[in-house]
N, C-alpha and C positions, 0 to 999 in steps of 0.2 A: 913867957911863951916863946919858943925857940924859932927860930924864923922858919923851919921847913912846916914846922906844925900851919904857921899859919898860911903861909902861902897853900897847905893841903885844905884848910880850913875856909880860905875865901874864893877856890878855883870849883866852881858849881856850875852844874848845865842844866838850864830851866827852858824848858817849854812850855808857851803858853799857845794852845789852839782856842778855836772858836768861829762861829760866824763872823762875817760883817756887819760892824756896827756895835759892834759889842767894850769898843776900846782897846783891842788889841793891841796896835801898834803905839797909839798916845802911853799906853800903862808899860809898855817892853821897853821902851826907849828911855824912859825917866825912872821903871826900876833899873834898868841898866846904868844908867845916869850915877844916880845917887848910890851905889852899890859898887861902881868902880869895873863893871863888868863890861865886854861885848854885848854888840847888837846888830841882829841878823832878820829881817824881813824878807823873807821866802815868797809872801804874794808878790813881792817886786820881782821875783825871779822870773817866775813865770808870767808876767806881766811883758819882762823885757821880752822873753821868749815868742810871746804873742807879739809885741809890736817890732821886733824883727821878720817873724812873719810878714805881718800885713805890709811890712816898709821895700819886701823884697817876692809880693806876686805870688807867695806860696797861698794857696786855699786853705785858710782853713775850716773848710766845711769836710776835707776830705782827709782822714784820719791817716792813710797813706802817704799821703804827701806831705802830712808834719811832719809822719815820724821818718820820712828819708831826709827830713831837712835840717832834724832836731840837733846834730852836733855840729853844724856847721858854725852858727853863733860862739864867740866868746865873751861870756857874762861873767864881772867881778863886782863883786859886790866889797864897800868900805865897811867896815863894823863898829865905826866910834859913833855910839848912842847920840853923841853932840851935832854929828853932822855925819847922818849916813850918805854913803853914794852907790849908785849904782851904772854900769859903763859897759856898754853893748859894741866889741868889738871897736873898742877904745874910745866911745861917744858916748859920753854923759845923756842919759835915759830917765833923771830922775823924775822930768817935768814930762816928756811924751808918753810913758808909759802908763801915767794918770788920766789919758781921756778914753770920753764917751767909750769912742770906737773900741782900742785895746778892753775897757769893763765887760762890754757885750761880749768879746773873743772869747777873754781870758779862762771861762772854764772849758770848753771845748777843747782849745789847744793842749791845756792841765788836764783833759782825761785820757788824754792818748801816752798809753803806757811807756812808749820810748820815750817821750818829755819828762815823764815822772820819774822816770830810771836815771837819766842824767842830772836833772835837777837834784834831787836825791842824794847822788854823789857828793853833788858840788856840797851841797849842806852838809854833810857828812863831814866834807874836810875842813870847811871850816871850821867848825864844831871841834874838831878834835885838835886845830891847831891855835885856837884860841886857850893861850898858856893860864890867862888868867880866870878864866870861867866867860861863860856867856848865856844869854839870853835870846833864844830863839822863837819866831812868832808864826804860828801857819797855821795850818786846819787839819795835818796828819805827823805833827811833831812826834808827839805821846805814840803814839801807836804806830809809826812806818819809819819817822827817820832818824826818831834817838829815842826809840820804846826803854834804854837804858839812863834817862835823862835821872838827872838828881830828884828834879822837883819836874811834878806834870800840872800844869793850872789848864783849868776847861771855863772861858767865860763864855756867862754866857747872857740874854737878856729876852725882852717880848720885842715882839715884830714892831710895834707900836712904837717902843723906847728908841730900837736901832732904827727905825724909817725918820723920824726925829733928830736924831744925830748926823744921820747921812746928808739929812736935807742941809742942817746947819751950815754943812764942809761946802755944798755948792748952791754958789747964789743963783733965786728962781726957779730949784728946781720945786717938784710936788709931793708934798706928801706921801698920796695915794699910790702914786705911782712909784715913789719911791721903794713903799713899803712891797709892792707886786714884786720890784726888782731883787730885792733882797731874799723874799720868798723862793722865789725860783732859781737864784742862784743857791739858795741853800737844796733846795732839792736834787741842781744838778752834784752839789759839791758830796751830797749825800748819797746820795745816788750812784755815783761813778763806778766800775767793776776795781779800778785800779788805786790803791788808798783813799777812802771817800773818808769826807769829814765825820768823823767821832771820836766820843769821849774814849782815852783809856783808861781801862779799868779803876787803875793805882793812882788815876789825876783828882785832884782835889776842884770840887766847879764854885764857881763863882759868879751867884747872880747880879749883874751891874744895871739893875732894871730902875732901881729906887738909890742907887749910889750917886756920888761926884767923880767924877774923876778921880782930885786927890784922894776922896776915901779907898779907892778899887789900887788905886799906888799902894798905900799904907799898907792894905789890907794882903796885898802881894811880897812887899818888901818886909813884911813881917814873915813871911812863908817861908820865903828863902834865907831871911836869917838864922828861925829855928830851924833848916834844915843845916845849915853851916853848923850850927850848934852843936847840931845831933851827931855831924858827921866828924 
């Protein structure tokens, strides 16, 4: 096999949307990993987005004053699965963007259409300038910001499984309450006028309800290789 075949043969752009808690990012990172590809977490974008907000007095209760504020930030995200980064205006964001505070913001600020328009972008380019293929993870991949992707994967699981899983990631938290949180952010993510989370069409879904981890890998990195296959 000639080199150009294969380098056309292993450069693939996979999307994988979903709720929270579904293994989104544990399953992107390590098919990314072992497939040799990029890796691009998008909830961290707007994550960062949000905890520049809150870090600099903007409201965001007030949809107005995101979106006058929304390209002031500059967010670079690292794409090596091994060790992603993410750097807010040249400050490593990958540990503040993770709390409480930023979880509660973050769909608020991601519904305000100028946030999604810029973030969107930024995805865009990278995606296209990842020479070797890549692996993108978010909740409107498939259907708003690479509806052209190779492969669309939709995980997805019961409220019950992801409230379970969430709880695992943080010591002490509640179950119950876990589970209310996840609810309602699905509904706002559902909900939004401006790309809310859903399956596309052409995405192939995947229940992680009754899986491992490593099965939801396998069962992923099988996807994308018969898509390489095909392609």
């Amino acid at each position: 096999m000639s080199t150009t075949v294969e380098t056309a043969r292993s450069s693939v752009i996979v999307a994988i949307d979903g709720p929270s808690g579904t293994g989104k990012s544990s399953t992107s990172k390590a098919v990314a990993a072992k497939l040799g590809l990029s890796y691009l977490d998008t909830g961290a974008q707007y994550r960062a987005i949000t905890w520049w907000m809150l870090n600099n007095g903007i409201d965001v209760g007030d949809p107005v004053e995101i979106a006058t504020a929304a390209a002031k930030p500059v967010i670079v995200s690292g794409t090596d699965p091994a060790a992603p980064t993410i750097t807010v205006d040249g400050e490593d964001a990958s540990g503040p963007i993770r709390t409480q505070e930023v979880t509660s913001k973050v769909s608020a600020v991601s519904a305000v259409p100028e946030v999604r328009t810029l973030i969107t972008e930024l995805q865009r380019s990278i995606a296209a300038t990842a020479t070797g293929g890549i692996v993108v993870e978010g909740r409107d991949i498939g259907t708003t910001v690479l509806p052209d992707a190779d492969l669309k994967i939709f995980l997805t699981a019961s409220p019950e499984a992801r409230a379970a899983r969430r709880s695992g990631e943080v010591k002490g938290s509640d179950l119950t309450a876990t589970r209310e949180a996840l609810i309602k952010r699905d509904a706002a993510d559902s909900g939004r006028k401006t790309s809310p989370l859903a399956k596309a069409d052409d995405a192939v879904e995947v229940d992680t309800t009754e899986l491992t981890l490593q099965q939801v890998i396998e069962c992923v990195v099988t996807l994308v290789e018969g898509k390489r296959v095909a392609a």
